[in-house]
PASEBA-1860 file (N, C-alpha, C; in nm, 3 decimals):
! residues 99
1> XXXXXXXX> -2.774/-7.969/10.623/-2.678/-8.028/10.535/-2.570/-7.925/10.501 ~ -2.457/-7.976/10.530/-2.351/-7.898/10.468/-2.304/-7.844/10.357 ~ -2.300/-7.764/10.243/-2.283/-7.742/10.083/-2.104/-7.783/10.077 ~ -2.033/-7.746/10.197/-1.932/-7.718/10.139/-1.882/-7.889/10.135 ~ -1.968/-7.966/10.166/-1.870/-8.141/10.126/-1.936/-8.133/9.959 ~ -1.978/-8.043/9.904/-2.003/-8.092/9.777/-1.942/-7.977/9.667 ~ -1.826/-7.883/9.731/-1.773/-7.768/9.646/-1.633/-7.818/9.609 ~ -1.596/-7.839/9.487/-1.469/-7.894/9.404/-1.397/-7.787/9.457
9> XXXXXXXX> -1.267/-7.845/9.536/-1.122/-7.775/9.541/-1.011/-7.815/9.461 ~ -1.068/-7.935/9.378/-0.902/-7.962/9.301/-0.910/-7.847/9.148 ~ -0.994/-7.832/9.100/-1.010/-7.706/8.988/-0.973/-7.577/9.045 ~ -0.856/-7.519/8.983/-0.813/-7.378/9.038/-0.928/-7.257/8.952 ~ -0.945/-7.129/8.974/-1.004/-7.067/8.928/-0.884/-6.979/8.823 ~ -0.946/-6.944/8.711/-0.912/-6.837/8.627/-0.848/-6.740/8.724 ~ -0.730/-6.633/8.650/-0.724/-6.521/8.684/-0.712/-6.443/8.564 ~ -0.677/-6.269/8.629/-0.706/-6.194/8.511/-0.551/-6.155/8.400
17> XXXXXXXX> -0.447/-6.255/8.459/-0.321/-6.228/8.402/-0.314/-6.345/8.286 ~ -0.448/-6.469/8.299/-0.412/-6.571/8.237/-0.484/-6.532/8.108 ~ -0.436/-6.637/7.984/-0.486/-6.618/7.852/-0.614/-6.646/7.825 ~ -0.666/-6.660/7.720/-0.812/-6.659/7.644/-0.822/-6.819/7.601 ~ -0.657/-6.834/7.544/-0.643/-6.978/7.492/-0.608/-7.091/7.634 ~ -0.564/-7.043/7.765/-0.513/-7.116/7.870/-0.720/-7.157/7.953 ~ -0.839/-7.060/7.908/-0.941/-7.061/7.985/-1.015/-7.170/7.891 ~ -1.000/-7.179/7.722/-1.048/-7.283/7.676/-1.013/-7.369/7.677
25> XXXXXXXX> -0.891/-7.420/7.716/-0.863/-7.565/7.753/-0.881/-7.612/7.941 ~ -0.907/-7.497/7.967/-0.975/-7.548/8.115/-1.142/-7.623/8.064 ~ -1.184/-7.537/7.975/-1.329/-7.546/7.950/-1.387/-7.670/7.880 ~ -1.271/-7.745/7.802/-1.258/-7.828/7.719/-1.160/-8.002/7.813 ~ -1.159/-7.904/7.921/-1.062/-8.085/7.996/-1.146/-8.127/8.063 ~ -1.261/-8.017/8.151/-1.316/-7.981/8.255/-1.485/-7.974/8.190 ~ -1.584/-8.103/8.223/-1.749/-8.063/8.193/-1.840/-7.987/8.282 ~ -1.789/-7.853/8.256/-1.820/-7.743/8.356/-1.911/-7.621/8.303
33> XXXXXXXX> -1.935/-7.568/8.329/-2.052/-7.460/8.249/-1.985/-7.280/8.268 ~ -1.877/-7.257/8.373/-1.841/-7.156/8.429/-1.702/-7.160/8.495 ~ -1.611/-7.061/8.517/-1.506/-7.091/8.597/-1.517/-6.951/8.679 ~ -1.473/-6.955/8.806/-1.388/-6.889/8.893/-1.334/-6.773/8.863 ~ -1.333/-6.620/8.842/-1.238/-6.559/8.798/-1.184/-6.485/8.916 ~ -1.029/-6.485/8.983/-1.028/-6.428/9.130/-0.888/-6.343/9.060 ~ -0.894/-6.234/9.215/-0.782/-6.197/9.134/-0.734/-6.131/9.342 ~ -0.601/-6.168/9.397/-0.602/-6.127/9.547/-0.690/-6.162/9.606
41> XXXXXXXX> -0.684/-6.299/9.621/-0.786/-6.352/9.668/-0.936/-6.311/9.681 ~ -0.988/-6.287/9.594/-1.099/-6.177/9.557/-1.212/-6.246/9.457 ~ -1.314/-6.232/9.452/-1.378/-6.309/9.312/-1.442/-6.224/9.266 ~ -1.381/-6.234/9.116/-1.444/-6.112/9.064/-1.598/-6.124/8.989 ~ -1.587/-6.285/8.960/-1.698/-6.322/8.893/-1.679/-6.426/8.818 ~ -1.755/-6.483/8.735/-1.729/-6.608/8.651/-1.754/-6.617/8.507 ~ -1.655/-6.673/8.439/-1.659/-6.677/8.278/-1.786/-6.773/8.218 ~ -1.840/-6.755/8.143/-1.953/-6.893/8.097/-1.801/-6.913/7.986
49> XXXXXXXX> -1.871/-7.047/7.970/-1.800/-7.141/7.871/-1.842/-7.053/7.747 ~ -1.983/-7.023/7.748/-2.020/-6.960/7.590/-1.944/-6.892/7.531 ~ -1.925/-6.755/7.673/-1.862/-6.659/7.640/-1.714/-6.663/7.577 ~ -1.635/-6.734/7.629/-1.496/-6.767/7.612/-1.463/-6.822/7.490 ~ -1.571/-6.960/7.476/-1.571/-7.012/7.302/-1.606/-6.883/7.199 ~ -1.663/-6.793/7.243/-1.706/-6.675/7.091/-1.543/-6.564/7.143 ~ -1.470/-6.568/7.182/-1.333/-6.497/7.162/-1.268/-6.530/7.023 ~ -1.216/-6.464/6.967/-1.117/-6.516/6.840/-0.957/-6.537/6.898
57> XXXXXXXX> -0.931/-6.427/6.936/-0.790/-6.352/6.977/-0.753/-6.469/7.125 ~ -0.699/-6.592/7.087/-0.669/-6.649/7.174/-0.551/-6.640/7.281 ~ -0.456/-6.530/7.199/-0.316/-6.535/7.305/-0.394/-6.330/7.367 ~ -0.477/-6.356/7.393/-0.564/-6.219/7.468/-0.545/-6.239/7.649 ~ -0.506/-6.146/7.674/-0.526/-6.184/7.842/-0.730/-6.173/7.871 ~ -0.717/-6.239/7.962/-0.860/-6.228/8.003/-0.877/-6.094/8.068 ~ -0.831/-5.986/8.112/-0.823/-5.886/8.159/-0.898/-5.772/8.073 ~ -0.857/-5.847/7.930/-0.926/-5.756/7.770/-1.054/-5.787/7.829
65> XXXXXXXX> -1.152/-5.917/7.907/-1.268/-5.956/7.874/-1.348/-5.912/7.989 ~ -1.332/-5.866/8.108/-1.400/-5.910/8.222/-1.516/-5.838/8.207 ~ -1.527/-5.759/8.136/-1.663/-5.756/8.134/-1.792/-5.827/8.103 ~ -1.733/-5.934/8.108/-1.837/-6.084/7.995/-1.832/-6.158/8.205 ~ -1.781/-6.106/8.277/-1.858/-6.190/8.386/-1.916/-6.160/8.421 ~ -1.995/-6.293/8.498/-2.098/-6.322/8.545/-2.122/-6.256/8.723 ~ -2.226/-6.237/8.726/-2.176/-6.246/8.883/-2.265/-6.308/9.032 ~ -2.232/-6.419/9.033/-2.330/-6.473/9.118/-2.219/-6.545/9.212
73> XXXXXXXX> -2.244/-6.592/9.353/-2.230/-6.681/9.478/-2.327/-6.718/9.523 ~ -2.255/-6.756/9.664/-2.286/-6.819/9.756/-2.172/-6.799/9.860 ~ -2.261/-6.843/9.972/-2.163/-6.863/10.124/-2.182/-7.022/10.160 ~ -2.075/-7.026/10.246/-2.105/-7.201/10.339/-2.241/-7.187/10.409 ~ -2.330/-7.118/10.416/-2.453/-7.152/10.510/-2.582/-7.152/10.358 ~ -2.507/-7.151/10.273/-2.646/-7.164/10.191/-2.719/-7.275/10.241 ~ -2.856/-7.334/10.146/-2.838/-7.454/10.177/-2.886/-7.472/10.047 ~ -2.892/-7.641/10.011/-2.869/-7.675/9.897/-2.969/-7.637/9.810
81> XXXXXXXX> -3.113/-7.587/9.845/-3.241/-7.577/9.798/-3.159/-7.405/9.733 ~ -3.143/-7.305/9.777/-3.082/-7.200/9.794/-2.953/-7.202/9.669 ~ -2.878/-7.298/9.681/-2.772/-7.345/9.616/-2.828/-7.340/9.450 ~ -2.899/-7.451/9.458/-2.974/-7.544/9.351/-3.079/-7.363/9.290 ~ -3.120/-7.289/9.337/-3.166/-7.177/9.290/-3.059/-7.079/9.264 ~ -2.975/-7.055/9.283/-2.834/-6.987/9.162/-2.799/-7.094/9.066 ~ -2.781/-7.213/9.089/-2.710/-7.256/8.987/-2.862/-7.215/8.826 ~ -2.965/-7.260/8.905/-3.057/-7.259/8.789/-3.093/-7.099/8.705
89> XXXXXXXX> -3.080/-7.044/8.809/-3.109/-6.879/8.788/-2.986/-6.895/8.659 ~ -2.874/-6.913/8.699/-2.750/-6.877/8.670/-2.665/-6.934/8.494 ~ -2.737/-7.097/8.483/-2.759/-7.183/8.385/-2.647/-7.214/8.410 ~ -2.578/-7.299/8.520/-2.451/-7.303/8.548/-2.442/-7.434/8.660 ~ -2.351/-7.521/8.640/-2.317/-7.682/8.663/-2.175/-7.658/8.784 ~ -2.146/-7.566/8.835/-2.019/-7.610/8.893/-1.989/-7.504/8.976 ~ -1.952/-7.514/9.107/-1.895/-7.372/9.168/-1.788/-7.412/9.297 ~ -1.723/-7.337/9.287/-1.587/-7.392/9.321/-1.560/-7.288/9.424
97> XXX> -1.474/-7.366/9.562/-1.435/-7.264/9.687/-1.268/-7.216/9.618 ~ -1.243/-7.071/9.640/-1.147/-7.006/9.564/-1.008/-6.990/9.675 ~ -1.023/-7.012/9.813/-0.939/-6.996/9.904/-0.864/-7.025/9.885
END
């Protein structure tokens, strides 16, 4: 079985130039558990929703934060059993191709 017919491309990922207040309204449009953080086509890792809601300083670049990511993947040959064991490891609903 293929993973990648089931990886969301219309959700862009975070980067590290964007705000604190621009990642909670991704978090809040979007019933997602984590986002994307890339930076040169690169992934640096992923925000939890938790983390982002306990910020105060909303006009903060995320660049202040990266140390609050996460860091887990995957490749296109996972397979879903494989898949389904990060997301659970991970406590995390969503993972997105960053290309």
């Amino acid at each position: 079985m293929n993973i990648t017919d089931y990886i969301l491309n219309e959700i862009k990922p975070l980067h590290l130039k964007g705000s604190v207040k621009t990642a909670k309204k991704m978090f809040n449009n979007f019933p997602i558990t984590h986002f994307c953080m890339v930076e040169n086509d690169m992934l640096l890792g992923c925000f939890a929703q938790e983390d982002i809601q306990t910020i105060e300083n909303n006009d903060a670049s995320l660049a202040a934060y990266k140390h609050l990511l996460n860091s887990f993947f995957t490749d296109e040959n996972a397979t879903v059993l494989e898949l389904l064991k990060i997301f659970a490891d991970n406590d995390t609903n969503y993972y997105t191709r960053f290309k």
